[in-house]
N, C-alpha and C positions, 0 to 999 in steps of 0.2 A: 217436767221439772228436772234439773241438771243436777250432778250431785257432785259436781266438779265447783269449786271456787272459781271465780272471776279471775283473768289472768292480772289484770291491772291490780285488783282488788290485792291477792296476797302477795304482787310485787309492790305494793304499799309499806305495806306488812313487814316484810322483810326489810324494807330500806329502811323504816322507823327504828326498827330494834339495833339495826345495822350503826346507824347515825348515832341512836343511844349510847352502844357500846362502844363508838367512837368517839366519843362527848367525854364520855365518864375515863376512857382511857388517855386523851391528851389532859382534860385536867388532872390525874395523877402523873403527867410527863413534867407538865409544870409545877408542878410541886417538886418532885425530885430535882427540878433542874436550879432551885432555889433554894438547895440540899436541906429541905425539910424533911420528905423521906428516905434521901439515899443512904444508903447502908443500914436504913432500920426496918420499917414495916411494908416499904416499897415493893421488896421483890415478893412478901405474902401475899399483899395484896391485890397486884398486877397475877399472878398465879391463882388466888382466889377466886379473881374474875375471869381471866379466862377459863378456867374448870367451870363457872357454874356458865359463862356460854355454850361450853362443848355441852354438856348436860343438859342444856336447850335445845339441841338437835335432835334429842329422842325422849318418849318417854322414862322417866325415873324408874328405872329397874329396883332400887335396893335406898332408899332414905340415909344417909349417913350417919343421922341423926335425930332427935327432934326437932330443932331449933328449922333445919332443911324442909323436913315435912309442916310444920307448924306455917313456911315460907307458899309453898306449895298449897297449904289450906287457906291462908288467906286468899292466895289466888284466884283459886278456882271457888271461891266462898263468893264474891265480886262476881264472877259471869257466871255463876247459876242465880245471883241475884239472892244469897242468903245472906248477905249482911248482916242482918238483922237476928243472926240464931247465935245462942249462945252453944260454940263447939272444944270440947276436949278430945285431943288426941292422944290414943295411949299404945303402946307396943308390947305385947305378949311373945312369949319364948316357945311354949306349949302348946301345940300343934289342936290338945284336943280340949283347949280351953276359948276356942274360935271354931265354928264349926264348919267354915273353909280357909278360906286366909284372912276375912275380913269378916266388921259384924259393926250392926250401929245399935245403940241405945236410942231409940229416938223419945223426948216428950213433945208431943205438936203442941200442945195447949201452952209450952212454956218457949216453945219455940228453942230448945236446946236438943245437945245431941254430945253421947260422947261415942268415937269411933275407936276400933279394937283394930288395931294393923298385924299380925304374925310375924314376927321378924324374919326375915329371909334368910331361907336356909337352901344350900347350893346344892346337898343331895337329894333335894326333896324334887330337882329338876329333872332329873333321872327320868321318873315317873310322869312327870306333865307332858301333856296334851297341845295345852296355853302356854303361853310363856308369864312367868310370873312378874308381876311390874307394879309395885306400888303406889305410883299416881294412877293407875287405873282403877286401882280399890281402891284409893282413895274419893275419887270422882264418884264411885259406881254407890259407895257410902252417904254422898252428897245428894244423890239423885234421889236417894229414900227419901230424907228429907224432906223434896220437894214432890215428889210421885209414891208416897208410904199407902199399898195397898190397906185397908179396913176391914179385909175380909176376914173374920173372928171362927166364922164356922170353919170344923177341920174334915167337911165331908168330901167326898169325892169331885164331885164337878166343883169346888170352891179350893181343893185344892189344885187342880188342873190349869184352873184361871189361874190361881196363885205362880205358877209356875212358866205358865207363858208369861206373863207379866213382870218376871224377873228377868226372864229371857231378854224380853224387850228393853229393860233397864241395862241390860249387859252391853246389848248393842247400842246403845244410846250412849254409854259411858266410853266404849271403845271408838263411838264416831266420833267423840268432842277429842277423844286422842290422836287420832287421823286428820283432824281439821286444825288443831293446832300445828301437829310436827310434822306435816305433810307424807304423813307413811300410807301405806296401804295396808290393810287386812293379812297380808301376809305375815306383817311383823309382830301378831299377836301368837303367830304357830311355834309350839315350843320344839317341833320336829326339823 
């Protein structure tokens, strides 16, 4: 099994989004040119767009916002197929009120979930390993979700599972990020 994308397949891909952004940017050429938007909201919003394509090119380091992240949840809520969960997202300042940078509230029986983001702090990158990136905890929170180990006991070999099994969430969160933005594994090393 190849772990390489079809070449045709994500030069699909790309020309969709490509055509998209090309779509949505002559229709605001035509507007402007019909001085509906020139000299008012035209140049934000040709700026707006092209910012949120360049930020297409890699995963979301740092949320701007909520409204951004909330954009990003609907997203990736759609291709893990959780539509159907009802999700809060909330951002903490307090390093030791998340007990890494991310944390979910899951209830499965109700099918909700509220997720705990860290707000990003730049000297905290000093010290990583990882590089830190938001849509990846954010993803990696989604993935509980739909993979929430059960295992209640806190003994030795059920914590061991516990922890490969996280493992294995990690790298599953970080593949859907390499398979969207075409990066490699490298681009998660914070060194």
């Amino acid at each position: 099994m190849s772990n390489v994308l079809d070449h045709d397949v994500l030069l699909g891909i790309i020309e969709g989004k490509v055509r998209d952004w090309k779509d949505e940017f002559y229709e605001k050429m035509d507007l402007m040119e019909d001085g509906v938007l020139f000299g008012t909201t035209y140049e934000k919003e040709l700026m707006s767009l092209i910012e949120r394509e360049k930020r297409k090119s890699e995963p979301v380091i740092e949320f701007k916002d909520i409204d951004e992240a909330v954009e990003y949840l609907q997203y990736w809520q759609k291709v893990l197929f959780l539509d159907d969960w009802i999700i809060k997202l909330e951002f903490v300042n307090d390093f030791g009120a998340v007990y890494s940078s991310s944390d979910n509230d899951i209830c499965l029986e109700k099918k909700s979930a509220v997720i705990i983001l860290r707000i990003y702090d730049a000297d905290d990158d000093k010290d990583r390993i990882g590089k830190f990136c938001h849509e990846k905890l954010l993803v990696h929170e989604l993935l509980h979700c739909k993979y929430d180990n059960l295992f209640l006991k806190r003994d030795c070999e059920s914590r061991c599972l516990d922890v490969y099994e996280h493992q294995n969430l990690e790298q599953m969160a970080k593949t859907l990020m390499m398979v969207k933005y075409g990066i490699g594994f490298e681009w998660f090393r914070g060194f």
